[in-house]
N, CA, C and O atoms as a printed pandas DataFrame, in Angstrom:
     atom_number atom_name residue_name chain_id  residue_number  x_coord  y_coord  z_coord
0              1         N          UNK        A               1  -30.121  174.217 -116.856
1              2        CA          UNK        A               1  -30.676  175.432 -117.369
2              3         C          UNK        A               1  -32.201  175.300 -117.403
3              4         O          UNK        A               1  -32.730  174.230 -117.705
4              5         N          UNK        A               2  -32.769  176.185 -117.152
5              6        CA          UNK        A               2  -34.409  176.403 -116.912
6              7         C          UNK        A               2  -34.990  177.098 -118.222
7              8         O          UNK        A               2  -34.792  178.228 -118.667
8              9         N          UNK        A               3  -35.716  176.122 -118.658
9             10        CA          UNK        A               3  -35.916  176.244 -120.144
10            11         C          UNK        A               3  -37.834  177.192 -119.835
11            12         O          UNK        A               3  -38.678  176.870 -118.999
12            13         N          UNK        A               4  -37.892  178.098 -120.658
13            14        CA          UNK        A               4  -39.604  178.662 -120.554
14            15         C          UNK        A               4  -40.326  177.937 -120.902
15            16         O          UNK        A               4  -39.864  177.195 -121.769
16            17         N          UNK        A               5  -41.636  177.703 -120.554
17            18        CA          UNK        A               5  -42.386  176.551 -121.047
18            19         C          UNK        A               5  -43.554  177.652 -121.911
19            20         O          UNK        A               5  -43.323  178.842 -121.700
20            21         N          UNK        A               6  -44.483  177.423 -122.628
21            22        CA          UNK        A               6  -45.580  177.785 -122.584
22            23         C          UNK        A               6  -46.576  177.403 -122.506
23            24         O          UNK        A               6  -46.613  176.192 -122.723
24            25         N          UNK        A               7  -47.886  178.023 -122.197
25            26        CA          UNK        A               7  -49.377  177.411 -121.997
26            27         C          UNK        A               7  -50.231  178.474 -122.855
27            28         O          UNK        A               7  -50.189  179.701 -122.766
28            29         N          UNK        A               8  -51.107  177.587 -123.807
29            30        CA          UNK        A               8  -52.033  177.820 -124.435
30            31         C          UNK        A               8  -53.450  177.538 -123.992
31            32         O          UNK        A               8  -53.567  176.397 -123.545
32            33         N          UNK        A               9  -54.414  178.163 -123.990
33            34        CA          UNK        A               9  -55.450  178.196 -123.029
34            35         C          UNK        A               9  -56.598  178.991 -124.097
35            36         O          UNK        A               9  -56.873  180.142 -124.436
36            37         N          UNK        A              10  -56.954  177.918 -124.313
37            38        CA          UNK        A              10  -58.474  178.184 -125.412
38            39         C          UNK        A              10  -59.386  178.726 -124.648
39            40         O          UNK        A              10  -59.326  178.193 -123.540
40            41         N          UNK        A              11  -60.020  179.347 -124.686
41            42        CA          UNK        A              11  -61.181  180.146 -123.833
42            43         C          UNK        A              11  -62.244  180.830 -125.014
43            44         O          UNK        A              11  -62.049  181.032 -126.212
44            45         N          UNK        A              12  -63.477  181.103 -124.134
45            46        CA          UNK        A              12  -64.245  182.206 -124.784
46            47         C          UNK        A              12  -63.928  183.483 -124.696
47            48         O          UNK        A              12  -63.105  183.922 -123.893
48            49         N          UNK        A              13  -64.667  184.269 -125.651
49            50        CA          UNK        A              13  -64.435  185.640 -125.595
50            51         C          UNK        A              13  -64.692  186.228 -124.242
51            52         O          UNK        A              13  -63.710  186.637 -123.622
52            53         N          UNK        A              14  -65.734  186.313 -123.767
53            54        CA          UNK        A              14  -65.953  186.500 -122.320
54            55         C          UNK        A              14  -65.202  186.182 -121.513
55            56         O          UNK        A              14  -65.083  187.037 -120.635
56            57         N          UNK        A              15  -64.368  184.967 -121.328
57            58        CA          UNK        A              15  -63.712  184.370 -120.161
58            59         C          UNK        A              15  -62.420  185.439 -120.906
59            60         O          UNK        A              15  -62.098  186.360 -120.156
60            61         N          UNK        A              16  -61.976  185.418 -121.717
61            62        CA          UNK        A              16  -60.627  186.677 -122.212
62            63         C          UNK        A              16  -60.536  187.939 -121.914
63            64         O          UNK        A              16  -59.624  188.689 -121.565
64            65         N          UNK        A              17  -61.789  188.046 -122.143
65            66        CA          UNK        A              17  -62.294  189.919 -120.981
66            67         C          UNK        A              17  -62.233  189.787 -119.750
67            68         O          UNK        A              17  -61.734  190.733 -119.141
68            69         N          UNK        A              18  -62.658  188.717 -119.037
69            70        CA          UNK        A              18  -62.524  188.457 -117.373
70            71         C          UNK        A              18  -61.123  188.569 -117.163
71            72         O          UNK        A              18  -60.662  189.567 -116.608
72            73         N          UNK        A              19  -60.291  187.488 -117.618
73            74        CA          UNK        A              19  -59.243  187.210 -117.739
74            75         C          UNK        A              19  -58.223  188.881 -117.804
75            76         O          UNK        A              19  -57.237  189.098 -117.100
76            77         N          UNK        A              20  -58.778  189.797 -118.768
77            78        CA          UNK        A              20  -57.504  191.237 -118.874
78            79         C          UNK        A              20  -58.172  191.982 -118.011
79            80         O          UNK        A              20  -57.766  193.127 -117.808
80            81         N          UNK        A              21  -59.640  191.362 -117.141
81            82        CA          UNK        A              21  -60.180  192.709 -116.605
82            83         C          UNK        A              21  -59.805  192.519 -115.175
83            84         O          UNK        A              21  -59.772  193.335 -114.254
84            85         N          UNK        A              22  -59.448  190.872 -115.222
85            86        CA          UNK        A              22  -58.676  190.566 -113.439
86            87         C          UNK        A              22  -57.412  191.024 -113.344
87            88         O          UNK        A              22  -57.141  191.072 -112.145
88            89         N          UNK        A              23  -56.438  191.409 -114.043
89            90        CA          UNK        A              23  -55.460  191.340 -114.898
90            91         C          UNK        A              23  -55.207  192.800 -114.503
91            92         O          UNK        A              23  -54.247  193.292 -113.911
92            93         N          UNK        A              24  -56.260  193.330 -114.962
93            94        CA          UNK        A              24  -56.027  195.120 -115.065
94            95         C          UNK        A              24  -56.266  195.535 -113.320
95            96         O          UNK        A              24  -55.273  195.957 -112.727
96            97         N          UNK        A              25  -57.242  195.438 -112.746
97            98        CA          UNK        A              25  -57.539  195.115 -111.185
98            99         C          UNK        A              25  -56.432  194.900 -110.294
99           100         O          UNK        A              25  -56.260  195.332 -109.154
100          101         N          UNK        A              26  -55.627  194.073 -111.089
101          102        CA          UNK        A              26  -54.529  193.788 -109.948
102          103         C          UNK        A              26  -53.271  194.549 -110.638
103          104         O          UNK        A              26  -52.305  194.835 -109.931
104          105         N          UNK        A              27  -53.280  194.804 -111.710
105          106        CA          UNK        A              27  -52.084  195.751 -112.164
106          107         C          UNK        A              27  -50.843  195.113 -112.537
107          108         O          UNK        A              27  -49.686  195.495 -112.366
108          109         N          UNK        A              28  -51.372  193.908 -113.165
109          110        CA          UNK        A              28  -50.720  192.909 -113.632
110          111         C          UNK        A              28  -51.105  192.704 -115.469
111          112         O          UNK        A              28  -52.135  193.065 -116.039
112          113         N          UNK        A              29  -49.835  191.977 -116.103
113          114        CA          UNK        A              29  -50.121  191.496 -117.291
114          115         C          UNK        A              29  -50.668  190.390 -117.128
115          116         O          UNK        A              29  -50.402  189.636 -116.192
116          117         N          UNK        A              30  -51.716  190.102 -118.253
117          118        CA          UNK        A              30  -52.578  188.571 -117.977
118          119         C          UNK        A              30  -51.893  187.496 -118.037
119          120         O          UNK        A              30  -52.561  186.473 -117.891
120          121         N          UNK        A              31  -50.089  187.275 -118.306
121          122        CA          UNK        A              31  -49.754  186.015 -118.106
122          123         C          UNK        A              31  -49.289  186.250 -116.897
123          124         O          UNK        A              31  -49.659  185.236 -116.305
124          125         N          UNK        A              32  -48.703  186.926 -116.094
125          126        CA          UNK        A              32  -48.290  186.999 -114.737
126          127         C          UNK        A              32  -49.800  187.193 -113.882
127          128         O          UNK        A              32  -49.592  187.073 -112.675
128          129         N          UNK        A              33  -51.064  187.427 -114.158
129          130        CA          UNK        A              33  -52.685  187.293 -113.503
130          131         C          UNK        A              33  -52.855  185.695 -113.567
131          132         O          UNK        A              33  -53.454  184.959 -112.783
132          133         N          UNK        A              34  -52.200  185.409 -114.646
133          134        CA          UNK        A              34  -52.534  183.974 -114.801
134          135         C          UNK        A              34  -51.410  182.758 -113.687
135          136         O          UNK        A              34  -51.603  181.688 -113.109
136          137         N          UNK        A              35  -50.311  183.653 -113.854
137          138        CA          UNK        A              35  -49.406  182.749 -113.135
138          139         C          UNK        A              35  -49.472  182.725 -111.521
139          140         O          UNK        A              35  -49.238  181.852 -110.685
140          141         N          UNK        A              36  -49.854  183.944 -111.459
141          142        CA          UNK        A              36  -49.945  184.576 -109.733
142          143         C          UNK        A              36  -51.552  183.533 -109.427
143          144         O          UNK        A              36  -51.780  183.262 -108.248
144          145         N          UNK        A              37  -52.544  183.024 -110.486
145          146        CA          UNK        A              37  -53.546  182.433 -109.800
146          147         C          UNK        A              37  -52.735  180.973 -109.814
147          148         O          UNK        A              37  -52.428  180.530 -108.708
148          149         N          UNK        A              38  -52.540  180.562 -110.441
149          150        CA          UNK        A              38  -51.991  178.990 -110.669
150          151         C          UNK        A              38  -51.322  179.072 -108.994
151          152         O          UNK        A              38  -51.724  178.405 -108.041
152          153         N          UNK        A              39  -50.352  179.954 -108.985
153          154        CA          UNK        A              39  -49.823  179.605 -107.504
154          155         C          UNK        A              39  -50.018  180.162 -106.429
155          156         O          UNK        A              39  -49.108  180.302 -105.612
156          157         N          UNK        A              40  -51.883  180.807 -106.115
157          158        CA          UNK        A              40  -52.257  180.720 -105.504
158          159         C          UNK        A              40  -53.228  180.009 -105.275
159          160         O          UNK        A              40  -53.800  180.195 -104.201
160          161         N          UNK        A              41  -53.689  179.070 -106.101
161          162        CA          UNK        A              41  -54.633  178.337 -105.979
162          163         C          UNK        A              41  -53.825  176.856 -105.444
163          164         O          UNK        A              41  -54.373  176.186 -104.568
164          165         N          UNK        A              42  -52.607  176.447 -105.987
165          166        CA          UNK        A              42  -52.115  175.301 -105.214
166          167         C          UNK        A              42  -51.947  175.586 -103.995
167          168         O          UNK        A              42  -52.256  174.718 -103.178
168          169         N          UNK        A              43  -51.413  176.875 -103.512
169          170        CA          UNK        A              43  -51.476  176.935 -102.115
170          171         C          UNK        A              43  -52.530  176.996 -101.299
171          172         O          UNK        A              43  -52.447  176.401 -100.224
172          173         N          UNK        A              44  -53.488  177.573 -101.563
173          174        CA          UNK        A              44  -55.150  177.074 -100.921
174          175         C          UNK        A              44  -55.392  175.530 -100.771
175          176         O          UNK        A              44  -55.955  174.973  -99.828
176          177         N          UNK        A              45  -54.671  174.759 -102.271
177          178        CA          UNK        A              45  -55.107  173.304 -101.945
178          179         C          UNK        A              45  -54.255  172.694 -101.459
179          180         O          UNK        A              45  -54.527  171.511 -101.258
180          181         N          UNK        A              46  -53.096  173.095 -101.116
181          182        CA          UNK        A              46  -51.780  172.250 -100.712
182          183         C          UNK        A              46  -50.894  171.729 -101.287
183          184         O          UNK        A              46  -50.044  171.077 -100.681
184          185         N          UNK        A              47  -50.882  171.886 -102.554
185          186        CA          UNK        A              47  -50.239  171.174 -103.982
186          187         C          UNK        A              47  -48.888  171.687 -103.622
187          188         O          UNK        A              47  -48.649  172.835 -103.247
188          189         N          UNK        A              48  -48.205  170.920 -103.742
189          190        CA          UNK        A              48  -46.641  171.380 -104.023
190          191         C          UNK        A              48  -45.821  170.206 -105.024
191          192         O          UNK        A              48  -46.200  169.047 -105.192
192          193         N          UNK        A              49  -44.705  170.791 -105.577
193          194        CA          UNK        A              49  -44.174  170.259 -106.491
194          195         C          UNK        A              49  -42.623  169.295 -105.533
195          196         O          UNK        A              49  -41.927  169.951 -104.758
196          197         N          UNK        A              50  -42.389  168.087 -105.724
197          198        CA          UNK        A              50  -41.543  167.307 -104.820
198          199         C          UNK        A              50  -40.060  168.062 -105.042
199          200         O          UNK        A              50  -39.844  168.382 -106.211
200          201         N          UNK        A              51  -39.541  168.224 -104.559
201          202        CA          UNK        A              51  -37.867  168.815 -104.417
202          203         C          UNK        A              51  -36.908  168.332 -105.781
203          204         O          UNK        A              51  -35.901  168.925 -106.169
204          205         N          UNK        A              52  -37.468  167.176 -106.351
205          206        CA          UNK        A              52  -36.339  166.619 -107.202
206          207         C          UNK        A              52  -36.736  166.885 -108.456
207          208         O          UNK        A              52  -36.065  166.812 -109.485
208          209         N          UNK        A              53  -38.393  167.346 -108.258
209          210        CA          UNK        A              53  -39.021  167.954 -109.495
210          211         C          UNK        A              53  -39.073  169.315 -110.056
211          212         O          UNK        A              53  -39.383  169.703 -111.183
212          213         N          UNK        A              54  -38.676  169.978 -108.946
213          214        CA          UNK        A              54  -38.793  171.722 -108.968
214          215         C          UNK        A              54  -37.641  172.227 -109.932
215          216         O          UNK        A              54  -36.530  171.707 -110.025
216          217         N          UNK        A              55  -37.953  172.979 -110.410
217          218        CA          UNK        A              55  -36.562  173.537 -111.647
218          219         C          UNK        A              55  -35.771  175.052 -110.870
219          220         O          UNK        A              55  -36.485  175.900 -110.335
220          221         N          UNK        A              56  -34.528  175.167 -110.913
221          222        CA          UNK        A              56  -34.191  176.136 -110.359
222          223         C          UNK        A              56  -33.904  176.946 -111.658
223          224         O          UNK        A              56  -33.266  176.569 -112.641
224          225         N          UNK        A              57  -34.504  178.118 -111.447
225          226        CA          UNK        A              57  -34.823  179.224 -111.958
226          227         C          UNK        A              57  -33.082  179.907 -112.596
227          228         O          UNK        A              57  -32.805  180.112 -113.778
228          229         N          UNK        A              58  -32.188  180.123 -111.428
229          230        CA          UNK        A              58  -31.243  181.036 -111.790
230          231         C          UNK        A              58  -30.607  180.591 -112.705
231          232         O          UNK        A              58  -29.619  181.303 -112.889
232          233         N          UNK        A              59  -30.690  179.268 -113.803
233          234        CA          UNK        A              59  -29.957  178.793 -114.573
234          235         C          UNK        A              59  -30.522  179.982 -116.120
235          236         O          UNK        A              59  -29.600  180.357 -116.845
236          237         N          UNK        A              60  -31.902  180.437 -116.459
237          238        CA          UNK        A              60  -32.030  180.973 -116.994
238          239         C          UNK        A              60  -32.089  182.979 -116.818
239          240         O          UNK        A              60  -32.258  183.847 -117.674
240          241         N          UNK        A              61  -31.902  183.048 -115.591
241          242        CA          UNK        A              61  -30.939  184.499 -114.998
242          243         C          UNK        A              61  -29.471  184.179 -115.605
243          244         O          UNK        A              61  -29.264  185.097 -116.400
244          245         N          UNK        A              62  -28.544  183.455 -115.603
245          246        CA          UNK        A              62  -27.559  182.871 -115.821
246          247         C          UNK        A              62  -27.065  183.312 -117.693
247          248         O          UNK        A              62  -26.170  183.954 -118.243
248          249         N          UNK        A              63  -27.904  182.755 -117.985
249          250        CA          UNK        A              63  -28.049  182.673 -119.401
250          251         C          UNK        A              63  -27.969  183.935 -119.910
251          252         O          UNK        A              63  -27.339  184.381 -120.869
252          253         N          UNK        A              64  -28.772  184.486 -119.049
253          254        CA          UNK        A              64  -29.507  186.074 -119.664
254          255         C          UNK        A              64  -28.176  186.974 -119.593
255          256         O          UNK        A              64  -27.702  187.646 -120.508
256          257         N          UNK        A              65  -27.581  186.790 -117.992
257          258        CA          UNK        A              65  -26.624  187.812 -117.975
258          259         C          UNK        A              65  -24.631  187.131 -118.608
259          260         O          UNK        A              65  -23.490  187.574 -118.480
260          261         N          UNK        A              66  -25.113  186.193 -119.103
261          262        CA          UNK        A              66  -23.810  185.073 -120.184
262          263         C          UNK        A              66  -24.276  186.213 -121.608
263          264         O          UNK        A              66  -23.503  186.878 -122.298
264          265         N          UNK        A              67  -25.782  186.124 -121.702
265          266        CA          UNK        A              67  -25.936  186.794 -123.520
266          267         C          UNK        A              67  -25.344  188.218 -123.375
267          268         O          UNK        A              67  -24.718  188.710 -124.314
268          269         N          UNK        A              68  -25.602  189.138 -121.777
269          270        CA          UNK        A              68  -25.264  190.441 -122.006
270          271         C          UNK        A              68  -23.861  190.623 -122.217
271          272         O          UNK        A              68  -23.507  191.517 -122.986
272          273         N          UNK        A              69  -22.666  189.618 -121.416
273          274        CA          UNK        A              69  -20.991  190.080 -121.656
274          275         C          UNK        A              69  -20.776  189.615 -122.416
275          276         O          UNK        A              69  -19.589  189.874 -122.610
276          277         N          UNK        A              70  -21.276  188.666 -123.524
277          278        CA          UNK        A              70  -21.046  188.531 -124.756
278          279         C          UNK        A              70  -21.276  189.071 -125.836
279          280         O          UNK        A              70  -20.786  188.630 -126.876
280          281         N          UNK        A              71  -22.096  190.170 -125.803
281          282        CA          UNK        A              71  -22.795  190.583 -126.289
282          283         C          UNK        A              71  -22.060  191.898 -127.227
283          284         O          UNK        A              71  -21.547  192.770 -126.524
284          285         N          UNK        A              72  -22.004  192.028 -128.180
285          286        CA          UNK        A              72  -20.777  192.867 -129.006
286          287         C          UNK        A              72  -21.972  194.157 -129.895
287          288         O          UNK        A              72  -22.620  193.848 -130.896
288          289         N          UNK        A              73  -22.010  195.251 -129.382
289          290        CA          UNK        A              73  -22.571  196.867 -129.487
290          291         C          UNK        A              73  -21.682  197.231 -130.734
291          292         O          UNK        A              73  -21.732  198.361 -131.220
């Protein structure tokens, strides 16, 4: 199962306005502005994560749609 991680990211006030005003530009929320740079910037440098390290995602799709048929209205 693919657990969410989070990242906390101290910044200045200024760099927080850059940050919602790149954000707004691309028509994105600033954690998906933030995530869309992280993985475009490894791909400019070549960074990739090794195969045995990568987390597969659909375990927490999985989860999500386990909470909905259980789920008692």
């Amino acid at each position: 199962m693919t657990i969410a991680k989070n990242l906390f990211i101290r910044c200045s006030e200024e760099t927080y306005k850059l940050a919602h005003a790149l954000a707004k530009f691309e028509s994105r929320s600033l954690n998906k502005q933030i995530i869309h740079m992280i993985h475009n910037e490894s791909k400019q440098k070549n960074i990739n994560i090794p195969e045995d390290k990568k987390i597969d995602s659909s375990g927490l799709k999985g989860l999500v749609e386990t909470k909905k048929l259980g789920s008692v209205d």
